[in-house]
C-alpha positions in Angstrom: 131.3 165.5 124.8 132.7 165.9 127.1 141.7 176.9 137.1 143.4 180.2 139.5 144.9 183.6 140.9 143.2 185.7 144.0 142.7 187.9 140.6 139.3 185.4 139.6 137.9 187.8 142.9 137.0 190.2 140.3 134.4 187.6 139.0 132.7 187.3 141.9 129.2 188.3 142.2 127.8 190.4 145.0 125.4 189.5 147.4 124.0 191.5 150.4 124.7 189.1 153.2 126.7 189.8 157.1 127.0 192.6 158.3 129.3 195.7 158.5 130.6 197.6 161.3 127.7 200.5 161.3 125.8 197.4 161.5 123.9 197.4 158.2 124.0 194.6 155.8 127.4 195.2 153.7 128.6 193.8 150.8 130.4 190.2 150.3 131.3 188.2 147.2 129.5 184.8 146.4 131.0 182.5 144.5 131.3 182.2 141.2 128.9 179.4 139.6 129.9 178.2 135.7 127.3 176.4 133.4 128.7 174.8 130.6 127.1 175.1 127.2 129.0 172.1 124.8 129.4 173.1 121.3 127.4 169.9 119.4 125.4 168.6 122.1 123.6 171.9 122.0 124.2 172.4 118.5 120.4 172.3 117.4 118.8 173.6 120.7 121.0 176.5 120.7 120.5 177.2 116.9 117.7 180.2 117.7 118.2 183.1 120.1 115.3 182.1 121.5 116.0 179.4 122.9 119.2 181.4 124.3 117.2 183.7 125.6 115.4 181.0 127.6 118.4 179.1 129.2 120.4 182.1 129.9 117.4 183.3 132.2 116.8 180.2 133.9 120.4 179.7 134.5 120.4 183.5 135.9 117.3 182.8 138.1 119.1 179.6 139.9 122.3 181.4 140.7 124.8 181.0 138.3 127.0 183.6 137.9 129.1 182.9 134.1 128.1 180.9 131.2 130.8 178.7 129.4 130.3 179.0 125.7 131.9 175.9 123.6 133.0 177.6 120.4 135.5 175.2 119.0 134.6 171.5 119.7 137.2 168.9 119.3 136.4 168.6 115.6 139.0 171.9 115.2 136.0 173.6 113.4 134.6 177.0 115.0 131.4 178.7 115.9 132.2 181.8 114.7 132.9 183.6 111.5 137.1 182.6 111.4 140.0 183.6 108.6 141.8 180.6 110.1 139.2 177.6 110.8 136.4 176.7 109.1 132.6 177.4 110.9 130.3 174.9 112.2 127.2 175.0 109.9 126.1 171.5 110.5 125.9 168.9 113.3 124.1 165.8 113.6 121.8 166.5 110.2 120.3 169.9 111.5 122.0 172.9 109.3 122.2 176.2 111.6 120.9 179.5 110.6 123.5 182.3 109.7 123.6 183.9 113.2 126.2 185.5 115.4 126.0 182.5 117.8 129.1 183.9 120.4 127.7 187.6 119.9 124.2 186.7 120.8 125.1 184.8 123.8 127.1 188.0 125.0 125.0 190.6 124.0 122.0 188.3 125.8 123.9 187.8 129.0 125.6 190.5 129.6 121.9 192.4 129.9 120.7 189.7 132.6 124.3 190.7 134.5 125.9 187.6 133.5 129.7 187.0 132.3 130.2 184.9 128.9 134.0 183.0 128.3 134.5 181.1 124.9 135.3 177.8 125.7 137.7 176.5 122.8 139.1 172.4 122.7 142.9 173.5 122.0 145.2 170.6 121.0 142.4 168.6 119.1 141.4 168.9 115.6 139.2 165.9 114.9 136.5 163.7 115.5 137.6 159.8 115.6 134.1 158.3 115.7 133.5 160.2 112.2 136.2 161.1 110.5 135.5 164.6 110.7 138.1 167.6 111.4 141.6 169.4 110.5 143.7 166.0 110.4 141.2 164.4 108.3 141.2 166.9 105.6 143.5 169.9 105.2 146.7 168.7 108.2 146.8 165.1 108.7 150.7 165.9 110.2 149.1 167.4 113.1 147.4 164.0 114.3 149.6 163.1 117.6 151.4 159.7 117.0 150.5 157.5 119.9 152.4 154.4 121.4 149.9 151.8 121.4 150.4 148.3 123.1 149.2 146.2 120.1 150.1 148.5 117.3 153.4 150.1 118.3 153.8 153.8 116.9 150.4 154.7 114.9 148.3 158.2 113.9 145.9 158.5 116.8 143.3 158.7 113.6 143.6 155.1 113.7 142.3 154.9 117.5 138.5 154.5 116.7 138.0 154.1 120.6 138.9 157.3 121.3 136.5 160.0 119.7 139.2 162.9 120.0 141.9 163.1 117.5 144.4 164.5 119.6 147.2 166.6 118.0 150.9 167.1 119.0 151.1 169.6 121.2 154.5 170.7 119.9 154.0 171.5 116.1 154.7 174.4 115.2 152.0 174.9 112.2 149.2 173.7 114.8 150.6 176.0 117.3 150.5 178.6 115.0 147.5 178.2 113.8 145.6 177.8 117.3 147.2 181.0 118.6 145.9 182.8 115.3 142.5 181.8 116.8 142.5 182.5 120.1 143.6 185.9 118.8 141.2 186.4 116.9 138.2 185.8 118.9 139.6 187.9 121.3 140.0 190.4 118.9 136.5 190.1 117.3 134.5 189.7 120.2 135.9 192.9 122.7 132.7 192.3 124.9 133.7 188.7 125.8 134.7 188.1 129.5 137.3 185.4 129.1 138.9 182.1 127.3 137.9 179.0 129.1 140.7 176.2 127.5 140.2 173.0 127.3 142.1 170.3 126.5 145.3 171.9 127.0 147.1 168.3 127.2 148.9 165.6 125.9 146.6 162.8 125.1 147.9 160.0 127.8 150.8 158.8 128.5 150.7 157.3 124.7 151.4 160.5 123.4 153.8 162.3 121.6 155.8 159.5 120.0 156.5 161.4 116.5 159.8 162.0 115.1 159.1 165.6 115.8 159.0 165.0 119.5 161.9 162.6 119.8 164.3 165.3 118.1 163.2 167.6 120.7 163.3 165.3 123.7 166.8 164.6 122.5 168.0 168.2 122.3 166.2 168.5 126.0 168.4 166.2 127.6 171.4 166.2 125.4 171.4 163.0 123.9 170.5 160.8 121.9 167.7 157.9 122.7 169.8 154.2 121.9 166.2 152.6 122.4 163.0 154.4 121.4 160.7 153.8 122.8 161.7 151.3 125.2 164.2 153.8 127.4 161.1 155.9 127.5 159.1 153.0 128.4 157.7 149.7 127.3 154.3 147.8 127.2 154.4 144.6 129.7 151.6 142.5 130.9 151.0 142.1 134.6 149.8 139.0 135.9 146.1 139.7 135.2 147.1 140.1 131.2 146.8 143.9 131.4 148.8 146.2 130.3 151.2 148.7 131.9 153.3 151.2 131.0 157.5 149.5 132.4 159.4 152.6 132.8 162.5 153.1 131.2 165.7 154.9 132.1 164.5 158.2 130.4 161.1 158.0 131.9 161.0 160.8 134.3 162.8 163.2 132.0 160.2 162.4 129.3 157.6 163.0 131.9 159.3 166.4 133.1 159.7 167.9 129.1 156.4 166.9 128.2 154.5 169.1 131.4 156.9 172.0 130.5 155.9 172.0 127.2 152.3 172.2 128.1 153.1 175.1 130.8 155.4 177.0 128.0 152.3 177.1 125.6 150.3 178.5 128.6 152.8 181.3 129.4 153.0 182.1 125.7 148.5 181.5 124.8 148.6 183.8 128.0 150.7 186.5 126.9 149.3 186.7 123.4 145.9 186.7 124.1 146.7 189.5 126.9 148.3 191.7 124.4 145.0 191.8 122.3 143.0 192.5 125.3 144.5 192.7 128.7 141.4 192.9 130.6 140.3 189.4 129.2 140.1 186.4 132.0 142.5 183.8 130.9 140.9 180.1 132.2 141.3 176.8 131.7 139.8 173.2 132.2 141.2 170.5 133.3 140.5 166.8 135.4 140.9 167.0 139.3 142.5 163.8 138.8 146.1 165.2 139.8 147.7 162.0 140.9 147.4 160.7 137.2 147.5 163.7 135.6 151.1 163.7 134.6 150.0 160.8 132.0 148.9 163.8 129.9 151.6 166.2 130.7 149.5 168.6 132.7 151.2 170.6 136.2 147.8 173.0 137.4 149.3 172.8 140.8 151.2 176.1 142.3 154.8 176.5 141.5 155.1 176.7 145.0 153.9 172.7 145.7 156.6 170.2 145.1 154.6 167.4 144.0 158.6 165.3 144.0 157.7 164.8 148.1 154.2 162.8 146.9 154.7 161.0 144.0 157.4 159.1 142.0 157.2 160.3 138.4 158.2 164.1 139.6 161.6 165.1 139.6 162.4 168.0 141.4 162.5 170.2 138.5 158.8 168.9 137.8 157.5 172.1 140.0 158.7 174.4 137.7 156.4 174.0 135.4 153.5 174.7 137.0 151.2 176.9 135.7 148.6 177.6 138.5 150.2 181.1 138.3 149.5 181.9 135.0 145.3 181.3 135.3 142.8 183.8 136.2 139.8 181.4 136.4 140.1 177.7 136.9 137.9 175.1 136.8 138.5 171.4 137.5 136.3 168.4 137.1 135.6 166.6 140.5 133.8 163.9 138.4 133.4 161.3 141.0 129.8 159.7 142.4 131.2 159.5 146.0 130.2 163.0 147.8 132.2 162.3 151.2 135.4 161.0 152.3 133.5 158.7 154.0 131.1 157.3 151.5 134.6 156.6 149.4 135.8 154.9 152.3 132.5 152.4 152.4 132.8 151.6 148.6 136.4 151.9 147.7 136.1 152.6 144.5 138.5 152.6 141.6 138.6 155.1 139.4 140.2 155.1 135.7 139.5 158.1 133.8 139.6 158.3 129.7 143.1 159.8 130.2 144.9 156.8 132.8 146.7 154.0 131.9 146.2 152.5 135.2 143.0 152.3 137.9 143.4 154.5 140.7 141.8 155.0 143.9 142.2 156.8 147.5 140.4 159.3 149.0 141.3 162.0 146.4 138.8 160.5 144.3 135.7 161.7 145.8 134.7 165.5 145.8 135.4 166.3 149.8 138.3 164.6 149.2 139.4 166.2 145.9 138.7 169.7 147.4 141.2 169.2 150.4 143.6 167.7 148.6 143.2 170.7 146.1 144.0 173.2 148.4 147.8 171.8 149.6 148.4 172.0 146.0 147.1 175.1 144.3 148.2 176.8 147.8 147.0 180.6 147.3 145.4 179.8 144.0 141.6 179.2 143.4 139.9 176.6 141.9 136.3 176.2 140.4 134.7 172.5 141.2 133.0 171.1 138.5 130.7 168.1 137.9 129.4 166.2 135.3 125.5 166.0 135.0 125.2 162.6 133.5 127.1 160.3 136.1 123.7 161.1 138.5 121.4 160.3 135.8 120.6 157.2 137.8 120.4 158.8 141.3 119.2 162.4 140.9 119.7 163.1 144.7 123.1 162.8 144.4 123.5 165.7 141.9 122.0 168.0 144.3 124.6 166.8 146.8 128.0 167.5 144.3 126.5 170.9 143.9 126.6 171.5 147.6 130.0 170.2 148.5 131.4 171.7 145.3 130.1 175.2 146.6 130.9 174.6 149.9 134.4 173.0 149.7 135.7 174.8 146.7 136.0 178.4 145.9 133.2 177.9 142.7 130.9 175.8 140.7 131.5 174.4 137.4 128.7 172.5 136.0 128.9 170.3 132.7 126.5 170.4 130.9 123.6 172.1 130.2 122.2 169.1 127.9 121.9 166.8 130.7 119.8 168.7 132.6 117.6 169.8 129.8 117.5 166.0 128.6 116.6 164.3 132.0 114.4 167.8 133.3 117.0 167.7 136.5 116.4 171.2 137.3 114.6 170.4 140.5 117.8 168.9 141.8 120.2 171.6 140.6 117.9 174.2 142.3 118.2 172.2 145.7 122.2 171.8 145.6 122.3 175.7 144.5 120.4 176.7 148.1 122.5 174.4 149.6 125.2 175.5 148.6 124.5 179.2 149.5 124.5 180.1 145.7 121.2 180.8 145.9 119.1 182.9 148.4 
């Protein structure tokens, strides 16, 4: 399974707390508190509306505030009635009943008061651990060709070690084709609060090695590669045996095209979408992991932070393609298991997400530290902390803890997912971080 303008203020719930100057209680804005409801690890559970009824309540009667509806996991396939994908009618052996799923969640939170935004996986179409999706059956020339140490160039359908078939971010018939969706939901759902995208990257620093994306590398800096993909860069070993990604001389370039291409589908998702509905919150996803984030061509950071005066693979023209700018709502994981600066100081951790090439480690890497860091780089722009349920599975307390500092250092909550709560009973714990917090009185 497995983002923001002063705009997402018009998410914010209200809550009678301070005081005004006739003295009487007035009026402030809490912040805004996400759960995340993944697409086929609730597949079955969330099959009766019931059992939506249920959740949605208890998620209402523990302060959150939106509930993050996966519609199109990473197999490309939609929850939803779509002329362009094909629907989800079966995951894991259990055959869903022939319900609006996305229409009951709205019409069932929006009378409890809370909002609904469609999460949708965006540049994936397939499952590698099954075989299952878009580039296994109707558009294998979608799968992203990936740089591999021991296999060279290679389909990333022949990864089976990573369970998302990531496509090219570039095609044109996949762009096509995921913009024809997002339309359309917006379209066919008027009632829906917003588009939470995830996956809105390359897939590591592996990716995009096609022809496709050489061709327009080329034309980006106005000539031709002598060496691909060595001048890009080249697999070495270091003295442990591992290996690392040698830069070559067209490195940073590569690194600077690649981000722009991710913030140019933005602007364009963002200005489509808006034309069908302009009222609809335009969000996104992605890793609070923003010293490694480059690897998968991702800027969330405010055009207005240089991130060329911090770290070595920018290039001055890196900032403009930021996109904090163009998000309404944004939500970032602060996936770590150190709460406190200081706690990360004690264990010095490293920490290599799915998406590095590399360990990495500092005090960004723990949530206090994630959230200050945060700020100097979305500047003016807000940003939603989210954790993930399942690294506490093995110390409970600590859950109740990233609650608390996510509320209290960020400007929001983002909790994924609903499963791991349901599955372990942790409920007990999210209630304490939520009154912790202040999300709930």
């Amino acid at each position: 399974m497995k983002k923001l303008l002063l705009i997402v203020m018009t998410f914010f719930t209200v809550a009678m707390v301070g005081y005004g100057a006739t003295g009487k209680k007035a009026p402030v804005k809490s912040k805004p508190a996400l759960m995340w409801f993944d697409a086929t690890a609730n597949f079955a559970r969330f099959s009766n509306p019931d059992s939506i009824d249920f959740y949605l309540k208890k998620i209402k009667s523990l302060g959150f505030t939106h509930a993050i509806v996966d519609i199109r996991p990473i197999t490309g396939e939609v929850l939803y009635e779509s002329a362009y994908a094909p629907r989800m009618e079966e995951w894991g052996g259990y055959k869903r009943k022939n319900f609006d799923f996305l229409g009951y969640f709205i019409k069932s939170a929006h009378k409890l008061g809370l909002q609904v935004h469609a999460s949708l996986n965006v540049f994936v179409a397939g499952h590698n651990y099954f075989d299952r999706g878009l580039v296994y059956t109707n558009h294998p020339e979608w799968a992203s060709m990936v740089y591999t140490a021991d296999k060279g160039i290679v389909s990333i359908t022949q990864q089976k070690k990573k369970y998302s078939a990531m496509v090219n971010p570039i095609n044109p018939g996949f762009q096509k084709h995921i913009l024809n969706v997002l339309k359309e939901v917006v379209k066919k759902y008027p009632a829906l609060d917003g588009l939470m995208l995830d996956r809105v990257r390359y897939d590591g620093i592996e990716a995009d090695f096609s022809d496709l994306s050489r061709e327009k590398f080329e034309a980006y800096i106005g000539q031709k590669i002598a060496n691909f993909p060595a001048d890009i860069y080249e697999w070495k070993k270091n003295a442990e045996g591992k290996y690392y990604p040698e830069r070559g001389k067209h490195f940073l370039k590569w690194i600077e095209w690649r981000t722009k291409n991710i913030h140019d589908f933005m602007a364009l998702a963002r200005k489509e979408v808006k034309a069908v509905n302009k009222k609809i919150s335009f969000g996104t996803y992605t890793g609070a992991w923003y010293p490694s984030y480059y690897e998968v061509g991702v800027n969330f950071a405010s055009n207005k932070y240089d991130p060329s005066k911090d770290f070595d693979w920018a290039t001055p023209s890196y900032k403009n393609y930021a996109y904090a700018e163009l998000i309404d709502l944004y939500t970032t994981g602060n996936y770590y298991t150190d709460i406190t600066k200081e706690e990360y100081l004690k264990n010095k951790r490293s920490i290599w997400n799915e998406t590095d090439s590399q360990a990495q480690s500092g005090t960004w890497y723990c949530v206090e530290g994630s959230c200050e860091k945060l700020r100097g780089i979305m500047k003016n722009n807000k940003f939603m902390g989210g954790i993930l349920v399942d690294q506490f599975y093995n110390n409970p307390a600590k859950l109740t803890q990233t609650i608390e500092m996510n509320l209290k250092a960020s400007d929001g909550l983002m909790v994924f997912d609903i499963v791991h709560i349901i599955t372990k009973n942790l409920w007990k714990e999210v209630e304490a971080g939520m009154k912790a917090g202040g999300a709930l009185k």
